[in-house]
VEXMIZA-742285 format. One line per field, with one value per residue: residue number from 1; residue in one letter; chain; x, y, z of N, C-alpha, C, O in turn. Coordinates in Angstrom, 1 decimal, always signed. Example, Ala and Ser with C-alpha at 12.3 -4.5 7.8 and 13.67 -1.06 7.14 Angstrom:
residues 2
seq <- c(1, 2)
type <- c(a, s)
mol <- c(A, A)
nc1 <- c(+13.2, +12.8)
nc2 <- c(-5.7, -2.2)
nc3 <- c(+7.8, +7.1)
cac1 <- c(+12.3, +13.7)
cac2 <- c(-4.5, -1.1)
cac3 <- c(+7.8, +7.1)
cc1 <- c(+13.2, +12.9)
cc2 <- c(-3.3, +0.0)
cc3 <- c(+7.8, +7.9)
oc1 <- c(+14.2, +13.4)
oc2 <- c(-3.3, +1.1)
oc3 <- c(+8.5, +8.0)
END
This chain:
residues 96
seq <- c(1, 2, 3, 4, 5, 6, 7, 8, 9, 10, 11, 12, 13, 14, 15, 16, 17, 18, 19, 20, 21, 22, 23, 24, 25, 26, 27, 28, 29, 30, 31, 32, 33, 34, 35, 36, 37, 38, 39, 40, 41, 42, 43, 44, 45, 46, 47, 48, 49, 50, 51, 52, 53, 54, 55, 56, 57, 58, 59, 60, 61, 62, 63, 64, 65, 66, 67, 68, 69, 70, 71, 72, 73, 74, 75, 76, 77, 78, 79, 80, 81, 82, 83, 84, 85, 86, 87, 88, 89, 90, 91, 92, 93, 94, 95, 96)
type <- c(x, x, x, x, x, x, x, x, x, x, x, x, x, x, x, x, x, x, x, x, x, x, x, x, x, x, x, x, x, x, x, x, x, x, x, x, x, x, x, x, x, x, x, x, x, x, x, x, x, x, x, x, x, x, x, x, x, x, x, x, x, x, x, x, x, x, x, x, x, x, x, x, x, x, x, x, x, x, x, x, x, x, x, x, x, x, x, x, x, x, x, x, x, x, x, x)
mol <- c(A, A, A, A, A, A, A, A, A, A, A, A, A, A, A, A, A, A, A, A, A, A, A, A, A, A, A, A, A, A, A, A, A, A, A, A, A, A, A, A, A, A, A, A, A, A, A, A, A, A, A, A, A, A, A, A, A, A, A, A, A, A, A, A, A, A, A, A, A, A, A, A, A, A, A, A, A, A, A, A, A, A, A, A, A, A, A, A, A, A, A, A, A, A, A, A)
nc1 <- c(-102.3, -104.4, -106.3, -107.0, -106.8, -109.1, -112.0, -110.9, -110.0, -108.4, -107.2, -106.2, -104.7, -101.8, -98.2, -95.0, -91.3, -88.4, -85.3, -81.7, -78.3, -75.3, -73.1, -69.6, -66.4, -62.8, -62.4, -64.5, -66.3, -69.8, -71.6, -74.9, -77.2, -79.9, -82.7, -86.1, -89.2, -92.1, -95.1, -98.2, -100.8, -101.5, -105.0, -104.6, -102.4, -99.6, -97.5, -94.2, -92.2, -89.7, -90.4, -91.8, -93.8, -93.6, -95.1, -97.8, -97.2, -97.4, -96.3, -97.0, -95.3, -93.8, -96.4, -96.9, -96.7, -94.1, -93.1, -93.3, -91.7, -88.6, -85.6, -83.1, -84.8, -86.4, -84.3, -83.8, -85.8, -86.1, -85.9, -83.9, -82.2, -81.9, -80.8, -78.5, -76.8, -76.4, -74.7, -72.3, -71.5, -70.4, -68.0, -66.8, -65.8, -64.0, -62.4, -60.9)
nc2 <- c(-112.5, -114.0, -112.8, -114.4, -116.9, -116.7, -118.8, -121.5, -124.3, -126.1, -128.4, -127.8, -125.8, -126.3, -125.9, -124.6, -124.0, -123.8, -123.7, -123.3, -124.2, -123.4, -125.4, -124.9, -125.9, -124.8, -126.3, -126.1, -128.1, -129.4, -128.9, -129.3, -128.2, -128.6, -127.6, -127.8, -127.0, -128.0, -126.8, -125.5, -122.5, -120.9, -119.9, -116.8, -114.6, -115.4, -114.9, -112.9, -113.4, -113.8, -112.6, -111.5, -114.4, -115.7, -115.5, -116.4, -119.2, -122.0, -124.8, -128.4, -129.7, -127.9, -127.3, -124.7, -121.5, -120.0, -117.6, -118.2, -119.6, -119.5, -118.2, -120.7, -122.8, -122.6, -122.3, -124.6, -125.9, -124.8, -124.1, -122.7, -123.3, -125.8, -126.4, -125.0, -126.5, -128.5, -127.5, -126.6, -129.3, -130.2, -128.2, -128.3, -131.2, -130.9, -128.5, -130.3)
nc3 <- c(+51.3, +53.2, +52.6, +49.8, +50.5, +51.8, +52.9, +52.3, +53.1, +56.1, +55.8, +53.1, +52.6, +52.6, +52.2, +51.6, +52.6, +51.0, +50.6, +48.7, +48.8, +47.0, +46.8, +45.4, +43.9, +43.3, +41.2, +39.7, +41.1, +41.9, +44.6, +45.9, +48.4, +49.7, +52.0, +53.3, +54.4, +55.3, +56.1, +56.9, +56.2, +58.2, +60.0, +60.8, +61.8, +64.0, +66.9, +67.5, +66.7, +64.2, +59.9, +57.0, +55.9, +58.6, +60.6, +60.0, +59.0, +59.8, +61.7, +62.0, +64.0, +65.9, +66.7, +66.2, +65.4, +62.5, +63.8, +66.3, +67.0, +69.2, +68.1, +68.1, +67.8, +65.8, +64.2, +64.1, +62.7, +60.3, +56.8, +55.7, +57.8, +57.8, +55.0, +55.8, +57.4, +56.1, +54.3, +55.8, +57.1, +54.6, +53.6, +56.5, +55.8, +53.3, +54.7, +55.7)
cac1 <- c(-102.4, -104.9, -107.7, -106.8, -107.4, -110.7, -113.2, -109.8, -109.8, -107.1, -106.4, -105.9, -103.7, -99.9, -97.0, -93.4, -90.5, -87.3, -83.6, -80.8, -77.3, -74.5, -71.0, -68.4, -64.9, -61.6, -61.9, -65.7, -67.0, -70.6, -72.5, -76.2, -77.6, -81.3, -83.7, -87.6, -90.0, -93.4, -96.5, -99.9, -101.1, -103.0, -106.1, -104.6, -101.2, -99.6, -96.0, -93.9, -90.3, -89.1, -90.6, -92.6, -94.8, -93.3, -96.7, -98.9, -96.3, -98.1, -95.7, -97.8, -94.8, -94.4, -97.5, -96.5, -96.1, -92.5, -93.3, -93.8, -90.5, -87.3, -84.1, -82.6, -86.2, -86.6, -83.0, -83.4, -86.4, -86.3, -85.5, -82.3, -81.2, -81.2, -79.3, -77.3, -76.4, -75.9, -73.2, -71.3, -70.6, -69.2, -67.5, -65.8, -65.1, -63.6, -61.1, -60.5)
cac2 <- c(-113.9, -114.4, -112.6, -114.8, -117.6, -117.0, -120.0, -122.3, -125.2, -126.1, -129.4, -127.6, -124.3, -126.4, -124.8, -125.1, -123.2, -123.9, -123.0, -124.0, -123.3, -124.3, -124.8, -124.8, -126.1, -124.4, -127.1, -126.2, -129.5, -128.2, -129.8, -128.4, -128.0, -128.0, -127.7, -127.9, -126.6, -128.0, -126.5, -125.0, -121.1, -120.5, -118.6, -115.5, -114.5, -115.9, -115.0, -111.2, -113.2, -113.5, -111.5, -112.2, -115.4, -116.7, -115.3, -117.3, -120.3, -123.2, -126.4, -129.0, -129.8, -128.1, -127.0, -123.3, -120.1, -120.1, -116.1, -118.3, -119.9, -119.4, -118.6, -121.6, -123.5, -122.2, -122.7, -126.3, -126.9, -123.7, -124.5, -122.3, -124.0, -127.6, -125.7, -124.3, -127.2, -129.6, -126.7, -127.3, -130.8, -129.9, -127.4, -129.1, -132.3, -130.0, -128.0, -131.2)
cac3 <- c(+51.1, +53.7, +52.0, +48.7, +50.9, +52.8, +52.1, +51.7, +54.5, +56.7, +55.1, +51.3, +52.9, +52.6, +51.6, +52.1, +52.2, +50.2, +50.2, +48.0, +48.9, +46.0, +47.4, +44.2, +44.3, +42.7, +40.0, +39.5, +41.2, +43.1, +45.5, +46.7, +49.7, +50.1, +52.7, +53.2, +55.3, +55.3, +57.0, +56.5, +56.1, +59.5, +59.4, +61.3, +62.1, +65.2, +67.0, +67.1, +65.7, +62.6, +59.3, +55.9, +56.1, +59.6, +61.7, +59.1, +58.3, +60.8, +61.9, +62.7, +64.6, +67.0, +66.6, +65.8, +63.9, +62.8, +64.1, +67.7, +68.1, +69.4, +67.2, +68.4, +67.6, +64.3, +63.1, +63.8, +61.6, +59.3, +55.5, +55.7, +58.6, +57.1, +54.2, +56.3, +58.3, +55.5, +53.6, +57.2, +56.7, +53.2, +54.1, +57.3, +55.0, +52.6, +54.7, +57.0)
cc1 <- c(-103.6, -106.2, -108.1, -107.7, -108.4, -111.3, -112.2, -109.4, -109.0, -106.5, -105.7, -105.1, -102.0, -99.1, -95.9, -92.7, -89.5, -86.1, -83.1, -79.6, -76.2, -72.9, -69.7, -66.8, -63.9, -61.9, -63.7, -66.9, -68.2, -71.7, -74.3, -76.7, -79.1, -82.0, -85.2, -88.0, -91.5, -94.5, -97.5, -99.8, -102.4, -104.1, -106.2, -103.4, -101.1, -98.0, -95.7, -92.4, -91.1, -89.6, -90.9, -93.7, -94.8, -94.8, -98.1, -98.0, -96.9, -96.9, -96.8, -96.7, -93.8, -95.8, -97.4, -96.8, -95.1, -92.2, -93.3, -92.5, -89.5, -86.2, -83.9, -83.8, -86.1, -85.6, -82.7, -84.4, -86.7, -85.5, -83.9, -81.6, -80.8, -80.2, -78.0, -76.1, -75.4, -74.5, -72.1, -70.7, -70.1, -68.4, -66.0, -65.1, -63.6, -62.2, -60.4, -59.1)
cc2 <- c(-114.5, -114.1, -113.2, -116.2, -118.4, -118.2, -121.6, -123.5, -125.4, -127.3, -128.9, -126.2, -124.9, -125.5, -125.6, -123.8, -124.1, -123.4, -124.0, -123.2, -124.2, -124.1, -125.7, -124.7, -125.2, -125.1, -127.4, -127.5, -128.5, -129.4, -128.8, -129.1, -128.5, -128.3, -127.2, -128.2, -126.9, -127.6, -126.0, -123.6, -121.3, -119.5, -117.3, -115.4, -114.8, -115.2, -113.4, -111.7, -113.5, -112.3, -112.6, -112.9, -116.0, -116.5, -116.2, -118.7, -121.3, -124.2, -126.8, -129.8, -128.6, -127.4, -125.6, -122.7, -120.3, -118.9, -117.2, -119.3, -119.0, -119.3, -120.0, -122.7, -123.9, -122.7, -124.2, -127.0, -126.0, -124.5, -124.0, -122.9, -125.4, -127.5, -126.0, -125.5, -128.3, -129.0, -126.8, -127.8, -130.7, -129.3, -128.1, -129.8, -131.6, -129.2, -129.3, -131.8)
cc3 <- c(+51.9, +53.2, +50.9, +49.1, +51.8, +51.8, +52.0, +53.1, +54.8, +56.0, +53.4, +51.8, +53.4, +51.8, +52.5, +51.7, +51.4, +50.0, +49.6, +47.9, +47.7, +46.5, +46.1, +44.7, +43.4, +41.0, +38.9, +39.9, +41.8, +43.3, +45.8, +47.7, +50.0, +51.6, +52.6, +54.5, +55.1, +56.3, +56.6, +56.6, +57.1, +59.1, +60.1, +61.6, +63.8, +65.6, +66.4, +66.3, +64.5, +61.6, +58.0, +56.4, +57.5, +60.6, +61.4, +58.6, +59.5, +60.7, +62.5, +63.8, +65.0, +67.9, +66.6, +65.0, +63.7, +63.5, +65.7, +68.4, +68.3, +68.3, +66.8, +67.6, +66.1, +63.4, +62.7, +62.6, +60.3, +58.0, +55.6, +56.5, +58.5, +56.0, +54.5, +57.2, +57.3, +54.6, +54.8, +56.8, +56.0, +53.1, +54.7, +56.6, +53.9, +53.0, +56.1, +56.5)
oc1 <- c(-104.0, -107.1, -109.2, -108.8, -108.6, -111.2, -112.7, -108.6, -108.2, -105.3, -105.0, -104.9, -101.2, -99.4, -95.8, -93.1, -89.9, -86.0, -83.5, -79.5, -76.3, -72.1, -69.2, -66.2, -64.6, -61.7, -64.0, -67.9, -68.1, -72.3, -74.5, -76.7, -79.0, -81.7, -85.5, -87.6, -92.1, -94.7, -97.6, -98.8, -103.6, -104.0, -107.2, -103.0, -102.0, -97.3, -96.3, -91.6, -92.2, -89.4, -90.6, -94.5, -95.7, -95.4, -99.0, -98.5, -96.4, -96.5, -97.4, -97.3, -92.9, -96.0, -98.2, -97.3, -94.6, -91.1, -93.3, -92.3, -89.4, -86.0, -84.4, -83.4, -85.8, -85.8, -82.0, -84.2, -87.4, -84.7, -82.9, -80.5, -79.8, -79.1, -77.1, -74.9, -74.3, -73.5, -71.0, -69.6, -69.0, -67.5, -64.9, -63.9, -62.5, -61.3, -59.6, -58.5)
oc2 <- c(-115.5, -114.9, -112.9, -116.6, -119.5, -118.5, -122.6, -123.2, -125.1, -127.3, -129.6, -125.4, -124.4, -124.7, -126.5, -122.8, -125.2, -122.4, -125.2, -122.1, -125.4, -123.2, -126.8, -123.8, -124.8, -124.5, -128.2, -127.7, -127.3, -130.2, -127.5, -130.3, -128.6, -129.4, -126.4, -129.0, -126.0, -128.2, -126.3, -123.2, -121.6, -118.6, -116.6, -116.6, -114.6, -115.1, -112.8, -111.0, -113.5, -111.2, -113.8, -112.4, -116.8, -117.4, -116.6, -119.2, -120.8, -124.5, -126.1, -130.6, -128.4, -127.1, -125.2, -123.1, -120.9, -118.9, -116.3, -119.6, -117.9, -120.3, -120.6, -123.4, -124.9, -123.2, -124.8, -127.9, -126.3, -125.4, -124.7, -123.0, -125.9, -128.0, -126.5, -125.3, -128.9, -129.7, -127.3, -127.5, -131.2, -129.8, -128.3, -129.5, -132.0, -129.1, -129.1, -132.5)
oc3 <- c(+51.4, +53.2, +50.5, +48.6, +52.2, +50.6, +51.7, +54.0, +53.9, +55.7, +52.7, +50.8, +54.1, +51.0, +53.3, +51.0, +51.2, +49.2, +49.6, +47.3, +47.5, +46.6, +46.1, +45.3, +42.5, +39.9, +38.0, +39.4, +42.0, +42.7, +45.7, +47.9, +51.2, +52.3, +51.7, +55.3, +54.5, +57.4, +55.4, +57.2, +56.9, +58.3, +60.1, +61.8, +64.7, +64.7, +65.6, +65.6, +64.1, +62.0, +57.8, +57.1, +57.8, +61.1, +62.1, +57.6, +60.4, +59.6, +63.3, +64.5, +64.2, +69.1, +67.4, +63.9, +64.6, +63.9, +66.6, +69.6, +67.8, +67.7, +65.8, +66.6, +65.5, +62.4, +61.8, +61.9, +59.4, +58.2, +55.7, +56.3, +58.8, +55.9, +54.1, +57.4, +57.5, +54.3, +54.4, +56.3, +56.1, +52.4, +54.2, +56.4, +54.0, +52.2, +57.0, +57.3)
END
């Protein structure tokens, strides 16, 4: 990916990630989930967590690799973790 995008300036290298979780009832009702991750494709890998694109995935908040935070960090602004967060509350509501 990186050699695709030599020559490719930092303002024109966005991307996002994307999840979509589908939580289906007994009676087929179904809700979805999503989360979105916006950032930029740095011009060299950064960071030893995670795996795939996270060394090259740039937040301009908090100014990162997603490869350069924390679990904890990550799960709060990672695509899967807004997912993940918002199937929760349906969830909870659900068996409350």
């Amino acid at each position: 990916l990186l050699a695709k995008l030599t020559g490719i300036p930092w303002e024109e290298r966005t991307a996002r990630f994307r999840c979509m979780i589908a939580i289906t009832s007994p009676q087929g009702e179904v809700e979805l989930c999503q989360g979105e991750c916006r950032g930029i494709i740095a011009f060299e890998p950064k960071g030893e967590n995670g795996f795939g694109y996270d060394p090259i995935f740039y937040l301009q908040q908090p100014e990162k690799t997603m490869a350069e935070l924390t679990l904890d960090e990550k799960n709060e602004v990672s695509h899967r973790g807004q997912a993940v967060m918002k199937a929760r509350r349906i969830l909870e509501r659900r068996i409350a």
